[in-house]
RODOBA-750589 format. One record per residue: residue number from 1; residue in one letter; chain; x, y, z of N, C-alpha, C in turn. Coordinates in pm, 1 decimal. Atoms other than C-alpha are relative to their C-alpha. Example, Ala and Ser with C-alpha at 12.3 -4.5 7.8 and 13.67 -1.06 7.14 Angstrom:
2
<ronu 1, A, A, <89.0, -119.0, 0.0>, <1230.0, -450.0, 780.0>, <90.0, 120.0, 0.0>>;
<ronu 2, S, A, <-82.0, -119.0, -6.0>, <1367.0, -106.0, 714.0>, <-77.0, 109.0, 73.0>>;
This chain:
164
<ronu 1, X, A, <-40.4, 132.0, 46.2>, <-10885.7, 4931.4, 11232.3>, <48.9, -80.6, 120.2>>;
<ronu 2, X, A, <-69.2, 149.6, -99.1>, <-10835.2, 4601.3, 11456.1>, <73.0, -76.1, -35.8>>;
<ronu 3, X, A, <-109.8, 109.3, 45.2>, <-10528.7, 4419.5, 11426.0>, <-30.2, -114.2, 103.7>>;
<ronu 4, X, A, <-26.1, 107.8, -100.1>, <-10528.4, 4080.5, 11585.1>, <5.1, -171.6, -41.0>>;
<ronu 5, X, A, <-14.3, 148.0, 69.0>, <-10435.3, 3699.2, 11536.2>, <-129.2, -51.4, 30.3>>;
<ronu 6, X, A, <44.7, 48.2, 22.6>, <-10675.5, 3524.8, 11404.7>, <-72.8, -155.8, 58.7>>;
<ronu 7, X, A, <41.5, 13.1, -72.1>, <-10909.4, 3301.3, 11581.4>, <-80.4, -157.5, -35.6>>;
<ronu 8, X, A, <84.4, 98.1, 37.0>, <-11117.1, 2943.6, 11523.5>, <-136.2, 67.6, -88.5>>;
<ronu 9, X, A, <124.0, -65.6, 33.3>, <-11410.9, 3158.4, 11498.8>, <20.1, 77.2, -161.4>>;
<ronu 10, X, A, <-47.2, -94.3, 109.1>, <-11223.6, 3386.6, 11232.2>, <17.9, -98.7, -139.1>>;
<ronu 11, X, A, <-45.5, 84.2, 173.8>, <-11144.3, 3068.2, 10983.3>, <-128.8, 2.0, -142.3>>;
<ronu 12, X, A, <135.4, 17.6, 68.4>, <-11484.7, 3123.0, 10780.7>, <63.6, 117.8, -108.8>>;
<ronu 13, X, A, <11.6, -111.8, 27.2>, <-11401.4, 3475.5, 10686.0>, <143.1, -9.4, -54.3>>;
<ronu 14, X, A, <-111.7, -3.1, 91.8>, <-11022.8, 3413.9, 10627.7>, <-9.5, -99.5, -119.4>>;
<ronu 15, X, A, <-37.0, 46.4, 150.1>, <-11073.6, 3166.8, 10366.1>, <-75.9, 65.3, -80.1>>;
<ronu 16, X, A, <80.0, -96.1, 108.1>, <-11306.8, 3389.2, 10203.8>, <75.7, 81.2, -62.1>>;
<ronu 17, X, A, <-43.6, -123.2, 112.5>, <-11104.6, 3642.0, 10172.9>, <158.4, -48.7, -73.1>>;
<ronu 18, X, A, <-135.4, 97.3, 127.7>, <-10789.8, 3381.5, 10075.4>, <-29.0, -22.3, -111.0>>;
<ronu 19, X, A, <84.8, 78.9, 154.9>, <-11027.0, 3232.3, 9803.1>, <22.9, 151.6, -120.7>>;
<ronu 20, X, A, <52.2, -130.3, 121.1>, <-11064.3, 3611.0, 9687.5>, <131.9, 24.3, -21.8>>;
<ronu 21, X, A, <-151.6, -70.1, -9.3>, <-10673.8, 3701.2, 9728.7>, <26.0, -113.6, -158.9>>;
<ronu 22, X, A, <-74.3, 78.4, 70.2>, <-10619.1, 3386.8, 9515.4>, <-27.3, 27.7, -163.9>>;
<ronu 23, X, A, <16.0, -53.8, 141.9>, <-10848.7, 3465.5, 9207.3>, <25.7, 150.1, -25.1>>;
<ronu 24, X, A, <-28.0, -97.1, 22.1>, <-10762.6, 3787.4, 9226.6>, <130.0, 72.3, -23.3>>;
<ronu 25, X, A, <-198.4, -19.3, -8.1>, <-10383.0, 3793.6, 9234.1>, <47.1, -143.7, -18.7>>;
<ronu 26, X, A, <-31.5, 125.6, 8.2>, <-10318.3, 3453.9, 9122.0>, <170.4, -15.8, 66.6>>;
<ronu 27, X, A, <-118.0, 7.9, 15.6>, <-9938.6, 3541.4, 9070.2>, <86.4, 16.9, 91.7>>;
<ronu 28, X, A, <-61.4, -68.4, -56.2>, <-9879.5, 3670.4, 9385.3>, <-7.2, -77.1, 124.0>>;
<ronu 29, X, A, <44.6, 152.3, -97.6>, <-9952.4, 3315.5, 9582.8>, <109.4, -108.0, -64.4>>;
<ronu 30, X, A, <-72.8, 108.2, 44.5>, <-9731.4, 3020.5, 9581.8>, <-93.2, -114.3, -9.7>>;
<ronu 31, X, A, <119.0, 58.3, -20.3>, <-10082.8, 2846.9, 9624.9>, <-107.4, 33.9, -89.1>>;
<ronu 32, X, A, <154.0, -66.1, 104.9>, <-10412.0, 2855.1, 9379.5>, <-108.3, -42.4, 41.1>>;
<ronu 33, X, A, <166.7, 20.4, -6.7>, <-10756.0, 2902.1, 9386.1>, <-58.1, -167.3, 9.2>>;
<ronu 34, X, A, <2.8, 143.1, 59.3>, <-10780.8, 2529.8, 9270.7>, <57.5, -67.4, 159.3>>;
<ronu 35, X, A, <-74.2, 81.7, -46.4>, <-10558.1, 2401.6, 9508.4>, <-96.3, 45.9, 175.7>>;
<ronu 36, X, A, <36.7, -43.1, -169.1>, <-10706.8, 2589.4, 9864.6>, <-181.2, -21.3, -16.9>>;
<ronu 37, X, A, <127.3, 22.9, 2.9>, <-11121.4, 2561.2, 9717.5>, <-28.6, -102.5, 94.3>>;
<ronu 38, X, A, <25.7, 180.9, -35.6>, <-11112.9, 2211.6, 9868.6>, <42.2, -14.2, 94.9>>;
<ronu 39, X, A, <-48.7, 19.7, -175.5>, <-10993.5, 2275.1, 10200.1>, <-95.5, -11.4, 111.5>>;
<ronu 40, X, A, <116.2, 86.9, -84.3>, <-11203.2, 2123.1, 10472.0>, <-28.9, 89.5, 93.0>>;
<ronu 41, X, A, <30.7, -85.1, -150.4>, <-11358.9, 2342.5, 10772.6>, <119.1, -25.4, 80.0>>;
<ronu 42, X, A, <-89.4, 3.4, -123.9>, <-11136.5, 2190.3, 11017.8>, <170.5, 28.4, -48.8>>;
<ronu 43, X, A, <-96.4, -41.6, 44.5>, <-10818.4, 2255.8, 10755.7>, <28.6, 134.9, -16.9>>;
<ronu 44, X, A, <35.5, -124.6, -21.5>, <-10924.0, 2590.2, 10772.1>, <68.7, 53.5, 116.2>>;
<ronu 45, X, A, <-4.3, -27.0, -166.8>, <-10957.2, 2616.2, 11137.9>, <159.4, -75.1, 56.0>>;
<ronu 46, X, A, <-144.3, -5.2, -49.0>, <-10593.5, 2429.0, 11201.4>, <98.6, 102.1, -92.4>>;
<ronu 47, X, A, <-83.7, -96.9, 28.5>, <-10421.7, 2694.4, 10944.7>, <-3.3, 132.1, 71.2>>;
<ronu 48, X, A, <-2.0, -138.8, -66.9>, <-10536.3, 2968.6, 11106.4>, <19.1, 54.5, 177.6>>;
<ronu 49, X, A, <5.6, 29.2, -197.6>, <-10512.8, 2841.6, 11491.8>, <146.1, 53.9, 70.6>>;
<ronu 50, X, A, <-126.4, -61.3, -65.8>, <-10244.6, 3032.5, 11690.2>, <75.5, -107.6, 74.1>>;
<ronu 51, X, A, <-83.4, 66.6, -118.1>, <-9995.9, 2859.0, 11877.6>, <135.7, 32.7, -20.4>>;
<ronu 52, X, A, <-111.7, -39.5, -20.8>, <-9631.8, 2905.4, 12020.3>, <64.4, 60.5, -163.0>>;
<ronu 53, X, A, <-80.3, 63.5, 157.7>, <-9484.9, 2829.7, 11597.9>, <-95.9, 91.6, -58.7>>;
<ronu 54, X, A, <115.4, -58.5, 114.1>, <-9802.2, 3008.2, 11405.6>, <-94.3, 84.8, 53.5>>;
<ronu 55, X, A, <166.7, -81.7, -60.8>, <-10065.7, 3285.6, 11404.6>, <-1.7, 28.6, -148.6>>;
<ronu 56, X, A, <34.7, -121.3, 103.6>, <-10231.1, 3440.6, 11123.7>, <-44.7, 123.5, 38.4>>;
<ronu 57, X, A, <-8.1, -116.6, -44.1>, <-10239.1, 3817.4, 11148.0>, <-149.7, 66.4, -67.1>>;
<ronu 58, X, A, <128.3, -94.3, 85.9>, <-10619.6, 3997.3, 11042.8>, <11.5, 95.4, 55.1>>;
<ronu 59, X, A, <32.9, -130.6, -10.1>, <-10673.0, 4360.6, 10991.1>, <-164.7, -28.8, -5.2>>;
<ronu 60, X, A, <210.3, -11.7, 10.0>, <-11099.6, 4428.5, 11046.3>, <-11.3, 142.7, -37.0>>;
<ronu 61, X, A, <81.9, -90.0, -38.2>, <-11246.3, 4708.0, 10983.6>, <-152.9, -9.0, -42.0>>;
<ronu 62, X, A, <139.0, -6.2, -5.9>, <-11589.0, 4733.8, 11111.9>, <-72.1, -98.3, -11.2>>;
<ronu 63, X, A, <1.0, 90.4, 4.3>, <-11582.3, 4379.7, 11195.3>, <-38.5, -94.8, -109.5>>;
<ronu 64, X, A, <31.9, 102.2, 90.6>, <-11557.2, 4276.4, 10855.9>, <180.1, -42.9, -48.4>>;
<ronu 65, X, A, <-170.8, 52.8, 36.1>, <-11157.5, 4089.6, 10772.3>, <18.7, 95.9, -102.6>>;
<ronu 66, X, A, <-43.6, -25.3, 32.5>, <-11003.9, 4290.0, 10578.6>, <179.1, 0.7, -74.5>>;
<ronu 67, X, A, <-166.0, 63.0, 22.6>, <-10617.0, 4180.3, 10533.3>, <12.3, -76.2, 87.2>>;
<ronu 68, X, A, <-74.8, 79.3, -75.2>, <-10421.6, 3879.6, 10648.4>, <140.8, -9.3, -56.9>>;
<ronu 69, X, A, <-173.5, 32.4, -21.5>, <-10071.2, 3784.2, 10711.3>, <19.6, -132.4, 69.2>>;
<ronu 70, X, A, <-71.3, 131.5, -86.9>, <-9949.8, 3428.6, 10815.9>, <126.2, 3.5, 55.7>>;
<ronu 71, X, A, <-142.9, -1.5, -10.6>, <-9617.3, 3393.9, 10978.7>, <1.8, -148.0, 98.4>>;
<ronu 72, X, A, <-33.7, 168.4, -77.8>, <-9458.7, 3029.3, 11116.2>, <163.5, -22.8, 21.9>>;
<ronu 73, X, A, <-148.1, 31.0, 22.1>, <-9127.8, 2929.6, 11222.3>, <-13.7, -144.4, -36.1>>;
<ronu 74, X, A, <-70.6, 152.8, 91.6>, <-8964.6, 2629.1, 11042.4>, <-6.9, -90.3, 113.1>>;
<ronu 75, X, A, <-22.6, 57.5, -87.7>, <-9011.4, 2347.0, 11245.9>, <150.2, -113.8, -34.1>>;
<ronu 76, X, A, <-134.8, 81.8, 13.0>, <-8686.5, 2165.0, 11091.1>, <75.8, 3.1, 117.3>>;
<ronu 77, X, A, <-106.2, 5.0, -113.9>, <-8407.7, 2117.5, 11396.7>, <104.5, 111.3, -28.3>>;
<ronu 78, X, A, <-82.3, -83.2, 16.9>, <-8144.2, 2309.3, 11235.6>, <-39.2, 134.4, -77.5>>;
<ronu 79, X, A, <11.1, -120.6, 70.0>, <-8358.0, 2585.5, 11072.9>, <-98.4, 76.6, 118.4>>;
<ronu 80, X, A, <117.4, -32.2, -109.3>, <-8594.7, 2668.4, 11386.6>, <36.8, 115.6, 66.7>>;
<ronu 81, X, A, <-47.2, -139.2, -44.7>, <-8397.5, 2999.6, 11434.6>, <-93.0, 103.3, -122.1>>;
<ronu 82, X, A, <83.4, -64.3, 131.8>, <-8615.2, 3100.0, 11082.8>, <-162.7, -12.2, 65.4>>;
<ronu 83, X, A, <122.6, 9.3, 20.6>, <-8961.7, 3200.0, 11042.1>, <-14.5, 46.9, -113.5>>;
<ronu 84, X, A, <16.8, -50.1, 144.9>, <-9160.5, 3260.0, 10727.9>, <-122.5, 54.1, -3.8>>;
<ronu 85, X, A, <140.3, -92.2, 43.9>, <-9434.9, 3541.5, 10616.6>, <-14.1, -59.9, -111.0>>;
<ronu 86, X, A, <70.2, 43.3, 101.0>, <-9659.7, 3414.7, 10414.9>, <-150.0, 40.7, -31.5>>;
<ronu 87, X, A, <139.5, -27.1, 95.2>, <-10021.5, 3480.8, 10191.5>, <-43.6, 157.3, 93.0>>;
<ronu 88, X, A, <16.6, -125.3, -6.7>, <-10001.1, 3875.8, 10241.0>, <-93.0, 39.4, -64.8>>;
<ronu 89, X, A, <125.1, 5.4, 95.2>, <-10309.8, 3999.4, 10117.3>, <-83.4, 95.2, 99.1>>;
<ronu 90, X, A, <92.8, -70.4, -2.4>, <-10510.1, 4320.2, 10140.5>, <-118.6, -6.7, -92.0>>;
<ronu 91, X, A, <118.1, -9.8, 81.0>, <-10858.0, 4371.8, 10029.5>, <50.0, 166.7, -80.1>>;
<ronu 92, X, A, <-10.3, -152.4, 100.3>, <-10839.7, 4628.0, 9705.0>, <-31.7, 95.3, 48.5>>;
<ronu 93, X, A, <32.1, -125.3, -58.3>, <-11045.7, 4920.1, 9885.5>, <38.9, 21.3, 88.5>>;
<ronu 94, X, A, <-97.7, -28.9, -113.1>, <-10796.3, 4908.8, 10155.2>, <113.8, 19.1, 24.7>>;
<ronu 95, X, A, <-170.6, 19.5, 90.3>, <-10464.0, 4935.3, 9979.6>, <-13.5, 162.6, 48.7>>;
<ronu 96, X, A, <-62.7, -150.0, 7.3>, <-10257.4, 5248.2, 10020.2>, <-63.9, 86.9, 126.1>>;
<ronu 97, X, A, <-21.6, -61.7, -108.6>, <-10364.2, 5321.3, 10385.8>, <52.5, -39.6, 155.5>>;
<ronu 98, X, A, <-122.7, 71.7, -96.4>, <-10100.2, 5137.4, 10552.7>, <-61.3, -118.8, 93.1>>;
<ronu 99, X, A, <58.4, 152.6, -59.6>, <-10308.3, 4804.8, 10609.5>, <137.2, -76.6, -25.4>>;
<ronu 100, X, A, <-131.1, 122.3, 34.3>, <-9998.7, 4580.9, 10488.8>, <117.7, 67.2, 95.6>>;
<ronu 101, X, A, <-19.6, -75.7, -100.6>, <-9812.2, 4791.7, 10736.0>, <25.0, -45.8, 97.8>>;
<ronu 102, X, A, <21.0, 33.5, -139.8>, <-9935.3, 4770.8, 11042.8>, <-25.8, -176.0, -23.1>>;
<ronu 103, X, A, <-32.3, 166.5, 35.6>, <-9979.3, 4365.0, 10910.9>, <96.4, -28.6, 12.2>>;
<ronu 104, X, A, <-133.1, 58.6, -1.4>, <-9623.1, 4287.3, 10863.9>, <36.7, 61.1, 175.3>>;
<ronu 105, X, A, <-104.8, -7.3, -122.2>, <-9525.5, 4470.0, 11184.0>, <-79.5, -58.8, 146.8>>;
<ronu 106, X, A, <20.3, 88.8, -99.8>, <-9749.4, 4246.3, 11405.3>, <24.4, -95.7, -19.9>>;
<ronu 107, X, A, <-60.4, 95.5, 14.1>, <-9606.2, 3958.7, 11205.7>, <89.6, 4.9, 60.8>>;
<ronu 108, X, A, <-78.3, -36.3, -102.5>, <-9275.4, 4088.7, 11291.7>, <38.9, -45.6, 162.8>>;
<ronu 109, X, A, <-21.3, 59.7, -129.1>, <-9349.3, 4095.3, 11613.0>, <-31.9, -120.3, 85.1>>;
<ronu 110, X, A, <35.2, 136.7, -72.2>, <-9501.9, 3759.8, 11666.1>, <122.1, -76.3, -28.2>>;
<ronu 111, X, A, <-160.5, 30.0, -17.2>, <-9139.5, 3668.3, 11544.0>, <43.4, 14.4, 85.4>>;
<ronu 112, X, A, <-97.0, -50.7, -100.9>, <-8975.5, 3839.9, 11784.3>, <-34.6, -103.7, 107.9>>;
<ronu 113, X, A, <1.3, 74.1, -137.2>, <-9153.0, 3648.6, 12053.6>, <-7.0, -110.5, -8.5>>;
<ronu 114, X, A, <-51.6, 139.0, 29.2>, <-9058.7, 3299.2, 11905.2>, <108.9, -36.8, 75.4>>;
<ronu 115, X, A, <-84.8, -12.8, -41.4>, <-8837.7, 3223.4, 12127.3>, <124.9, -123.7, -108.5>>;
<ronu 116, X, A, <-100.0, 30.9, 110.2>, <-8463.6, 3177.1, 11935.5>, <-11.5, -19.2, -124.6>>;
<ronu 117, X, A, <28.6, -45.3, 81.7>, <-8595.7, 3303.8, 11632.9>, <65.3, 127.4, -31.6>>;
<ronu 118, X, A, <-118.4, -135.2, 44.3>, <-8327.8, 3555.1, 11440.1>, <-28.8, 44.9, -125.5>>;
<ronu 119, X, A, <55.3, -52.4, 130.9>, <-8475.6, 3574.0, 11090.5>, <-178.4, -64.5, -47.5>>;
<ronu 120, X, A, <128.5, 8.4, 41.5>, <-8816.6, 3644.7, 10943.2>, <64.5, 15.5, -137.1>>;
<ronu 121, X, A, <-30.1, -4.5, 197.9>, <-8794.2, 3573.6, 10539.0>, <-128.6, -45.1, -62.9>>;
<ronu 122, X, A, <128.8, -14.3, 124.2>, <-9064.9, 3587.1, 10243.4>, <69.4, -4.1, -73.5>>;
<ronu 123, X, A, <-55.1, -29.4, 149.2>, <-9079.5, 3572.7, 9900.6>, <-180.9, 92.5, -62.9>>;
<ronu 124, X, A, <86.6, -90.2, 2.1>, <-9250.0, 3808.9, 9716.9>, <42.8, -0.8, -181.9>>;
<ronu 125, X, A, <-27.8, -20.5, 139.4>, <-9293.1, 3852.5, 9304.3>, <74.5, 76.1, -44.5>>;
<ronu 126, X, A, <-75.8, -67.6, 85.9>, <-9021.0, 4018.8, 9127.4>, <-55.0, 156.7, -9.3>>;
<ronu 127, X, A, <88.1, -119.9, 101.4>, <-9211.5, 4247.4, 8952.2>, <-121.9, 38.7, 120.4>>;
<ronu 128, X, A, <73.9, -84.2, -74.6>, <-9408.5, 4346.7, 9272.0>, <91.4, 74.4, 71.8>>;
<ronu 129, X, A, <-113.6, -122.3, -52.8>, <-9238.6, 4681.1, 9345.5>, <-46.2, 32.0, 141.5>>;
<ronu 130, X, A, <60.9, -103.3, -112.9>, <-9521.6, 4839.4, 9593.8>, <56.1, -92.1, 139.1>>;
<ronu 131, X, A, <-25.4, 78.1, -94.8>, <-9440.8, 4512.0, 9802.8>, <127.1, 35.1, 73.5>>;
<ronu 132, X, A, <-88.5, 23.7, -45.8>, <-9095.0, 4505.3, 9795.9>, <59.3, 137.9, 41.2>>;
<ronu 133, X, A, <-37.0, -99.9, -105.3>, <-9099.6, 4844.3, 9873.4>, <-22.6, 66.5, 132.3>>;
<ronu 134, X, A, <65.7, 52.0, -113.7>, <-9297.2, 4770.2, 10165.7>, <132.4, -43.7, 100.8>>;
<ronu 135, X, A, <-98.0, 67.2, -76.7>, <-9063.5, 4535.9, 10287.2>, <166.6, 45.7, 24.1>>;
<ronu 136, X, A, <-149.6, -52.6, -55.3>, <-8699.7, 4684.8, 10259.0>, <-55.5, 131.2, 77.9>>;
<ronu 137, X, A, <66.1, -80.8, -99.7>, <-8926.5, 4973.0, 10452.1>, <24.2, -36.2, 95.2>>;
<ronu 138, X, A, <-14.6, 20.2, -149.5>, <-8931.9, 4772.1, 10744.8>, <131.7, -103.1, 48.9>>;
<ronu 139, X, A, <-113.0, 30.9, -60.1>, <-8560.2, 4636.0, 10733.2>, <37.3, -148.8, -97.5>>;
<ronu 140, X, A, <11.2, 143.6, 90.4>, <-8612.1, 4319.6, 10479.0>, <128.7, 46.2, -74.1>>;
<ronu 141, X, A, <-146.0, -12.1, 84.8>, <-8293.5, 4269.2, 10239.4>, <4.8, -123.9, -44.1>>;
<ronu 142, X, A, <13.0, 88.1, 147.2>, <-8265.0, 4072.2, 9900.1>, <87.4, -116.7, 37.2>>;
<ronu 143, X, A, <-71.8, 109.3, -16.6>, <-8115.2, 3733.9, 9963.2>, <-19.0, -110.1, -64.9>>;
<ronu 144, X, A, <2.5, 25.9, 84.6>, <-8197.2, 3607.9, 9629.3>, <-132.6, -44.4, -102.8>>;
<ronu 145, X, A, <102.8, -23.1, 65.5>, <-8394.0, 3522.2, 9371.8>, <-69.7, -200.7, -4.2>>;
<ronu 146, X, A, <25.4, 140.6, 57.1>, <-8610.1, 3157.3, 9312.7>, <-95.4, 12.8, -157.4>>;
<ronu 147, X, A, <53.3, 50.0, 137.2>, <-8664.4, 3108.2, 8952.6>, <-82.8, -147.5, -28.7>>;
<ronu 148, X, A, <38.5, 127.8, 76.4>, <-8885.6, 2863.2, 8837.8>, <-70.9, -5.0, -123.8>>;
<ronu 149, X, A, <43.4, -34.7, 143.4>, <-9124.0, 2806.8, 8527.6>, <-94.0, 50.7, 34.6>>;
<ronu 150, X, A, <71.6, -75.0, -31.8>, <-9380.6, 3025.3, 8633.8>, <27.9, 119.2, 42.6>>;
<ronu 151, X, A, <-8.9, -184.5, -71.1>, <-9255.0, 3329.6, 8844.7>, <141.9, -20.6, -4.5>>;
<ronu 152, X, A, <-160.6, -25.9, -62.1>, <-8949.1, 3451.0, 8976.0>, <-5.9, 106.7, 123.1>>;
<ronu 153, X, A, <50.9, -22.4, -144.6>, <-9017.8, 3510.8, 9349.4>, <162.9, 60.6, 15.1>>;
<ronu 154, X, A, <-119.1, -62.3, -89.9>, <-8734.3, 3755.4, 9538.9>, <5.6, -21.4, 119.9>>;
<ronu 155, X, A, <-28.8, 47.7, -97.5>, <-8632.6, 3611.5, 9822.7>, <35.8, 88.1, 137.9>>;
<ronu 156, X, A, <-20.1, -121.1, -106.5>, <-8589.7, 3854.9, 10167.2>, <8.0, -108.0, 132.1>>;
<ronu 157, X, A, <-21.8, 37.7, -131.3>, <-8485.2, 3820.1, 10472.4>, <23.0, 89.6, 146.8>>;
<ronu 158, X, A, <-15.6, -136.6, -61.0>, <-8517.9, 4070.7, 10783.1>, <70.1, -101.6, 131.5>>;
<ronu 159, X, A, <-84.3, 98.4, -101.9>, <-8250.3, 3942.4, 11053.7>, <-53.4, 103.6, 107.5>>;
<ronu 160, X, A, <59.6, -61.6, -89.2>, <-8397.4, 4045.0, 11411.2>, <89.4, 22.6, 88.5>>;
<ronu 161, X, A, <-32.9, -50.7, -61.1>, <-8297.6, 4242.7, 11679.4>, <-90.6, -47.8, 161.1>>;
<ronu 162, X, A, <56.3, 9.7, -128.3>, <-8383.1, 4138.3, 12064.7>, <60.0, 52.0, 110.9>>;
<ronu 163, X, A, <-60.2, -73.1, -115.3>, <-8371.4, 4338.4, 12320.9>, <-23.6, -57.2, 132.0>>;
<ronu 164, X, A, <40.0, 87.8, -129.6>, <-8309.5, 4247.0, 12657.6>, <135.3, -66.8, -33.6>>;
């Protein structure tokens, strides 16, 4: 398996497999099928474009995408010590051999090298256990819940460590 941020070239293949994450897990997106269909090539190609603030994270195997991971810090003034994981998403025949994994912990670390960046935070469905047992795995911790009329997303937050 190839981990690596995601690429201009790569935006074809990640919205494919976003489009599929979305009908396929509706509940488990703060975003829908509906709402991302209609996204333009080049809206594509700037979500997925790396720079200092953003990468998206793809797993391949056998140069076909397989999982992504977004992560961004907040560009607000007073929140720009935050970043946020976002649209986690393995392909089904790839679950349960530590693709989401090795995903979060190159998110992670594209945190780390944000410079003055101290917390990575997600939200993640309630009622998704395998996730959230994913995530307090690699140091995440409950920092509440957002209710609305649809879900009830659990809120996390993994406060970072820099060495040096």
């Amino acid at each position: 398996m190839l981990v690596r941020a995601l690429t201009p070239e790569d935006a074809q293949s990640f919205q494919s497999l976003r489009l599929s994450a979305l009908k396929q897990s509706p509940s488990s997106f703060a975003s829908s099928y509906e709402d991302e269909k209609h996204r333009s090539p080049d809206e594509v190609i700037d979500r997925v474009m790396q720079t200092e603030n953003q990468a998206v994270i793809g797993a391949f195997a056998e140069d076909r995408l397989i999982g992504i991971v977004g992560v961004r810090r907040d560009l607000f003034a007073q929140h720009r010590h935050k970043a946020h994981v976002w649209g986690m998403y393995v392909a089904p025949g790839y679950r349960g051999a530590g693709v989401s994994r090795t995903l979060m912990s190159h998110a992670i670390g594209f945190a780390k090298n944000m410079q003055g960046v101290t917390q990575v935070h997600l939200a993640v469905a309630a009622t998704n256990d395998i996730a959230i047992r994913l995530y307090r795995s690699l140091g995440f911790e409950e920092s509440g819940l957002a209710d609305d009329t649809f879900d009830c997303d659990l809120c996390m937050c993994l406060r970072l460590t820099h060495s040096g």
